[in-house]
Backbone as CSV, one residue per row, in Angstrom:
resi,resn,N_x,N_y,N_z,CA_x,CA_y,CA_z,C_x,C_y,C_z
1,UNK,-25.754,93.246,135.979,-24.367,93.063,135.604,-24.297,92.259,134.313
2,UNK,-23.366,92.899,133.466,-23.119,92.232,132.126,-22.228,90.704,132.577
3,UNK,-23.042,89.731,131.713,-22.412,88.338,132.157,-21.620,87.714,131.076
4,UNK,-21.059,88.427,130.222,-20.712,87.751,128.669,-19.276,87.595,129.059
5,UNK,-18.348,87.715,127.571,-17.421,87.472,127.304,-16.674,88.385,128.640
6,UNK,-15.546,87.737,129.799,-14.914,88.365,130.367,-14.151,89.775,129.386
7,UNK,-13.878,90.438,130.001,-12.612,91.393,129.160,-11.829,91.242,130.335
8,UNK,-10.423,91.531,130.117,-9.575,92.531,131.405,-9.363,93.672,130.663
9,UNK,-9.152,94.437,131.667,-9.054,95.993,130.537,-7.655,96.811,132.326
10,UNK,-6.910,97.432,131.208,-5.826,97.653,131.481,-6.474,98.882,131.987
11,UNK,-6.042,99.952,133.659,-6.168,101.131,133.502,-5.439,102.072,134.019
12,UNK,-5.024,102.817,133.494,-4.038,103.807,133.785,-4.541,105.483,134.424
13,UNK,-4.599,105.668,135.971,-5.449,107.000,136.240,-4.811,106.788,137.529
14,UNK,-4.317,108.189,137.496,-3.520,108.778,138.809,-3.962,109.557,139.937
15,UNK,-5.173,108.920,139.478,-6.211,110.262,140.480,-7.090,109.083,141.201
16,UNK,-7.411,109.154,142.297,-8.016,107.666,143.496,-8.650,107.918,143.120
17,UNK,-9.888,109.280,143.015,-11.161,109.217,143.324,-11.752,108.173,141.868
18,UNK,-11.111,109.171,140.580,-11.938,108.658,139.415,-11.742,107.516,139.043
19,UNK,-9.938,106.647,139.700,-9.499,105.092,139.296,-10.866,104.459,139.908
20,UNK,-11.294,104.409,141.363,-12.412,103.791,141.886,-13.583,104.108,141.576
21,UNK,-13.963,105.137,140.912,-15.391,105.112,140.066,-15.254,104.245,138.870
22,UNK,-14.193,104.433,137.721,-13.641,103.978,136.835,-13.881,102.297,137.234
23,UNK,-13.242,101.680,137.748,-13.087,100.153,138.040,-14.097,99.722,138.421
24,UNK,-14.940,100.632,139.199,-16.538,100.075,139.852,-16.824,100.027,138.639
25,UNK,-16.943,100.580,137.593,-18.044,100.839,136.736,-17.955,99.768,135.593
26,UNK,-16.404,99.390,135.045,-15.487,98.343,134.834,-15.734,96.846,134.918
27,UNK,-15.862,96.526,136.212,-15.977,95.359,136.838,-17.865,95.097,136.949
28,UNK,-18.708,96.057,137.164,-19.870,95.977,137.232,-20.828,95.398,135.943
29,UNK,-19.797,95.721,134.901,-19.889,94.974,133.638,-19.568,93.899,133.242
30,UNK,-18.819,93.252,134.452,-18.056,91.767,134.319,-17.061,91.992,134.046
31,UNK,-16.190,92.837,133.844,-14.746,93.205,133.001,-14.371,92.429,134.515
32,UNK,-12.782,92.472,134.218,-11.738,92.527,135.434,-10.771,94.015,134.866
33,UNK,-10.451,94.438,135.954,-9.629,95.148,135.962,-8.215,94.876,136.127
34,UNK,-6.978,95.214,135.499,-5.633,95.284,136.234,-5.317,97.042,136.153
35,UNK,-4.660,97.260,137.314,-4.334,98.364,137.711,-5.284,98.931,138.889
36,UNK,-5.838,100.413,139.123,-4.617,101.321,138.572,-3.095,101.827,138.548
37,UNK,-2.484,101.606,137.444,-1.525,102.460,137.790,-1.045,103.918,137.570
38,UNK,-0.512,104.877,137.821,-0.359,106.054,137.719,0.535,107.070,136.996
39,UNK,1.713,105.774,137.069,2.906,105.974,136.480,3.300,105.637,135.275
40,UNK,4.172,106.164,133.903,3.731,105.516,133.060,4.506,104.200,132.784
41,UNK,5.981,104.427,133.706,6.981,103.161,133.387,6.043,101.909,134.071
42,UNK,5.232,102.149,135.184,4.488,100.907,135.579,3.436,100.498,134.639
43,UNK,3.017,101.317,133.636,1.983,101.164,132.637,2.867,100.445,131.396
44,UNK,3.906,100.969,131.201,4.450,100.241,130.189,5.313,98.507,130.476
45,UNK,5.818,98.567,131.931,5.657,97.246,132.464,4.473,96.414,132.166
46,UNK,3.294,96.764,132.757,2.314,96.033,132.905,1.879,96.019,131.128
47,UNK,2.197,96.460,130.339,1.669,96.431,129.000,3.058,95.049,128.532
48,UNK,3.794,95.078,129.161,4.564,94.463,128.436,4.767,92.778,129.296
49,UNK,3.889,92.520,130.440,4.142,91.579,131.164,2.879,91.206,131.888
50,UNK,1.566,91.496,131.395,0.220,91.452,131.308,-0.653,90.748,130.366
51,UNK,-1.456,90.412,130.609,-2.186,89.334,129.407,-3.797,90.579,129.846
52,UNK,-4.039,91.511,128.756,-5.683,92.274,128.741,-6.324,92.126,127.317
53,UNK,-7.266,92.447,127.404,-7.917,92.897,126.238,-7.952,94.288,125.804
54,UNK,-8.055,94.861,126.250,-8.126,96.683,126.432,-7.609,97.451,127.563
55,UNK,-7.383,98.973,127.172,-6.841,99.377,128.220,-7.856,101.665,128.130
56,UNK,-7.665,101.783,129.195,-8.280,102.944,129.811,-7.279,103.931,130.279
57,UNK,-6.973,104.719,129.523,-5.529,105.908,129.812,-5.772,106.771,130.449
58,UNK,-5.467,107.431,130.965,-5.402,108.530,131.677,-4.488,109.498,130.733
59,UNK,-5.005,110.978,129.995,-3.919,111.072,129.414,-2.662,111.848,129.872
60,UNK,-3.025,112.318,131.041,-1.973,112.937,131.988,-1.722,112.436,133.183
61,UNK,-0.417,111.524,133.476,-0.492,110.444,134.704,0.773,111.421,135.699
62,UNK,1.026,110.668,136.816,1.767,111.116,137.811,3.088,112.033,137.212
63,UNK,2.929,113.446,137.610,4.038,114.176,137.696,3.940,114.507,136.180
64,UNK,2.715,114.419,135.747,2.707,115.365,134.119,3.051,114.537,132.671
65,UNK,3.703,113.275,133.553,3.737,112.381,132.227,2.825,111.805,131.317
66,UNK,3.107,112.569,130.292,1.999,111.625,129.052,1.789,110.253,128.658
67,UNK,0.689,109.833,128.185,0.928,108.485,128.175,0.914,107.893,126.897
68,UNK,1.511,109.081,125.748,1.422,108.376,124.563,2.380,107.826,123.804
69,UNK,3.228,107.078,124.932,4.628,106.021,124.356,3.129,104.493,124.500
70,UNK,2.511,104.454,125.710,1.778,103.546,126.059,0.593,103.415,124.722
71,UNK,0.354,104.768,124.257,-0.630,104.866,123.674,-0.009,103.955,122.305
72,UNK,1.164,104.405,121.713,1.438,103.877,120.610,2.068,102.016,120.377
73,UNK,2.282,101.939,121.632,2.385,100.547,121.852,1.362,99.561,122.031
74,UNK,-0.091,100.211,122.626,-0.931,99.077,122.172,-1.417,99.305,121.048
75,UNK,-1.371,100.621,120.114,-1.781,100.897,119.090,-1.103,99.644,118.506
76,UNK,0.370,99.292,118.308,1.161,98.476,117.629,0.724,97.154,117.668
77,UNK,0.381,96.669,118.781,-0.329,95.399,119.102,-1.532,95.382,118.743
78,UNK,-2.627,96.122,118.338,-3.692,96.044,117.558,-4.600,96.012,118.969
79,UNK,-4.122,96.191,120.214,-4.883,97.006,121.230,-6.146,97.661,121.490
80,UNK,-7.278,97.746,121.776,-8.002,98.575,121.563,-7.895,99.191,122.738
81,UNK,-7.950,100.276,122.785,-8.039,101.955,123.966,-8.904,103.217,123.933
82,UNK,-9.048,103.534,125.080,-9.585,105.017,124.868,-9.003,105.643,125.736
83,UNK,-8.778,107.339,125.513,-8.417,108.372,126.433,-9.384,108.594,127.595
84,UNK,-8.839,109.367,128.945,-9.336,110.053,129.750,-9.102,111.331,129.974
85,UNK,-9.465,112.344,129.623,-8.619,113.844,129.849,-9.669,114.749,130.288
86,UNK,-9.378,115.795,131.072,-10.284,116.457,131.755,-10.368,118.077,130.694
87,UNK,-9.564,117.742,129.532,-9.173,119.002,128.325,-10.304,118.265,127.452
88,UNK,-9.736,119.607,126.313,-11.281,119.071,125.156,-10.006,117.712,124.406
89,UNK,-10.582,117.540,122.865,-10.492,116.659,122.001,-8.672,117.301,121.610
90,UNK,-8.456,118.786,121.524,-7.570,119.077,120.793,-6.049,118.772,121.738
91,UNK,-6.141,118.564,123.171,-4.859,118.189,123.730,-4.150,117.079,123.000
92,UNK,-4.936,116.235,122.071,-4.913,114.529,121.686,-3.794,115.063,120.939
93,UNK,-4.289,116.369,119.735,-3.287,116.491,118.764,-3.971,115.368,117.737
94,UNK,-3.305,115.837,116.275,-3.771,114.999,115.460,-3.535,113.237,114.899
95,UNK,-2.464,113.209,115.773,-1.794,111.626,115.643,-2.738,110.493,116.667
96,UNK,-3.649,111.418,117.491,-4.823,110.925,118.148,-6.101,111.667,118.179
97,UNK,-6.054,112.220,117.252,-7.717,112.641,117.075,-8.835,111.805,116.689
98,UNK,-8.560,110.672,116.248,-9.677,109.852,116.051,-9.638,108.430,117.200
99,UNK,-9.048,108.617,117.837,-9.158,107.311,119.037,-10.003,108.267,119.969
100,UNK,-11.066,106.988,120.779,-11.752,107.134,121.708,-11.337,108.074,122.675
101,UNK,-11.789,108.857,122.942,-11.658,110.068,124.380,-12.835,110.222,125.162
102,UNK,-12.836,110.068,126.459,-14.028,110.123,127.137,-13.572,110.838,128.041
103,UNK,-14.447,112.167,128.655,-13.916,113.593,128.951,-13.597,113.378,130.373
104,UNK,-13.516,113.463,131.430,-13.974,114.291,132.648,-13.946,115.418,132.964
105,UNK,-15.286,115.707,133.914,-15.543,114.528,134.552,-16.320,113.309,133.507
106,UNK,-16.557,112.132,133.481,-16.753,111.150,132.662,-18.754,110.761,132.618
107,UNK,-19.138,110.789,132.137,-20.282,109.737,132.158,-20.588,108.592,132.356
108,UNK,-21.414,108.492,132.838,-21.331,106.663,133.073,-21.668,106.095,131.902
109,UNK,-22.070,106.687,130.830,-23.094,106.303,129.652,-21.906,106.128,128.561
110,UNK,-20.863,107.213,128.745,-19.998,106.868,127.948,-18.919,106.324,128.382
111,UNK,-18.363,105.636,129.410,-17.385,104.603,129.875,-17.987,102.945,129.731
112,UNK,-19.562,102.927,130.128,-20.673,101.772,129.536,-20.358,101.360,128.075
113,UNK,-20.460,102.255,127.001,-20.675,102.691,126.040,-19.458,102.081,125.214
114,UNK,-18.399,102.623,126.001,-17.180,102.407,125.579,-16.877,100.360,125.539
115,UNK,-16.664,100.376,126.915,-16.978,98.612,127.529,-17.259,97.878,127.015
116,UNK,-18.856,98.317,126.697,-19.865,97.197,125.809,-19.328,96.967,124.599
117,UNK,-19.330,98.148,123.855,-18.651,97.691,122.359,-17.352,96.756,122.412
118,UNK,-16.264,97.434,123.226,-15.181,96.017,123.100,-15.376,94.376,123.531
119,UNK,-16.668,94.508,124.561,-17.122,93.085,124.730,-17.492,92.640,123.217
120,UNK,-18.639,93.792,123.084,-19.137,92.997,121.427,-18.602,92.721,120.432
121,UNK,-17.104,93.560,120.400,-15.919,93.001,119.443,-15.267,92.065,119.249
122,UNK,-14.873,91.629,120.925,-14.907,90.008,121.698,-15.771,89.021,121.178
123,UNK,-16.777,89.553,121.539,-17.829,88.308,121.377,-18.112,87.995,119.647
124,UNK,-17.573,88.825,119.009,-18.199,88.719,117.799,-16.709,87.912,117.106
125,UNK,-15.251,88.743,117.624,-14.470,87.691,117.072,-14.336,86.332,117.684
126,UNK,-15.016,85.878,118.718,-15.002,84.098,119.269,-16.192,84.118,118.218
127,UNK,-17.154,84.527,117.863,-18.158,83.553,116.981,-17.608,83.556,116.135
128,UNK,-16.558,84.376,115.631,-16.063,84.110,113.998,-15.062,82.889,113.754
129,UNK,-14.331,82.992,115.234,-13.025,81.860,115.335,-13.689,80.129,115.545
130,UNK,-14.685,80.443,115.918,-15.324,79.310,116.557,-16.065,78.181,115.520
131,UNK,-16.148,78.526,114.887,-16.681,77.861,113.426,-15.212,76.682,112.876
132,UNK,-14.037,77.362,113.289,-13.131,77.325,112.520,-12.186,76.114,113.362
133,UNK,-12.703,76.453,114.603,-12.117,75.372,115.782,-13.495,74.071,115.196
134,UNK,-14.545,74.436,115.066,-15.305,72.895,115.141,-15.030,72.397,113.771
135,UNK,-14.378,73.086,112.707,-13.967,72.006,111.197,-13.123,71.570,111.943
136,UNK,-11.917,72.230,112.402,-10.424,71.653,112.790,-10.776,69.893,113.974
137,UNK,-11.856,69.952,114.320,-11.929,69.105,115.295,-12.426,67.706,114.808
């Protein structure tokens, strides 16, 4: 188990089986999880009354709703995310063709993959901030 910088990572998947592979795989890394939720008004609640680091979309949630009001709101907050879609790359459309998509069914190599790097983004902006707290002190 990865022991570093906690993350919480936000996740949005309307489907039991893959939310509980998803979160095992999540948490096995040290992350915490909040969610899942399924819905997107509970996704945009929890985006708006939640303290995460990242978040894990589902891009088709309960009853067909898309999730790219959610998508563009952590985009706005400087958020980092990736998709889940069981379609290729082109459902994204081009206003999301270059954000993270990880297919299903999913890999473990690339949900790992995904994880690790935002830890190391973490970890790399506390070493940068941290310099800056010991002048201030």
């Amino acid at each position: 188990m990865y022991t570093g910088s906690r993350l919480t990572i936000l996740m949005a998947e309307d489907n039991l089986i893959p939310a509980v592979e998803i979160a095992e795989i999540v948490r096995e890394l040290g992350c915490r999880v909040v969610g899942p939720v399924a819905k997107l008004a509970d996704l945009m609640e929890l985006i708006e009354t939640t303290d995460f680091d990242a978040a894990l979309l589902d891009v088709e949630l309960k009853g067909g709703e898309k999730v790219y009001p959610a998508a563009d709101l952590l985009r706005e907050r400087g958020i980092p995310f990736a998709f889940f879609t069981a379609y290729d790359r082109d459902v994204l459309g081009p206003k999301y063709s270059h954000d993270i998509l990880i297919e299903k069914p999913f890999a473990r190599a690339d949900l790992e993959k995904c994880v690790l790097d935002w830890i190391e983004a973490k970890e790399a902006s506390l070493a940068i901030d941290e310099p800056a707290i010991k002048r201030e002190a």
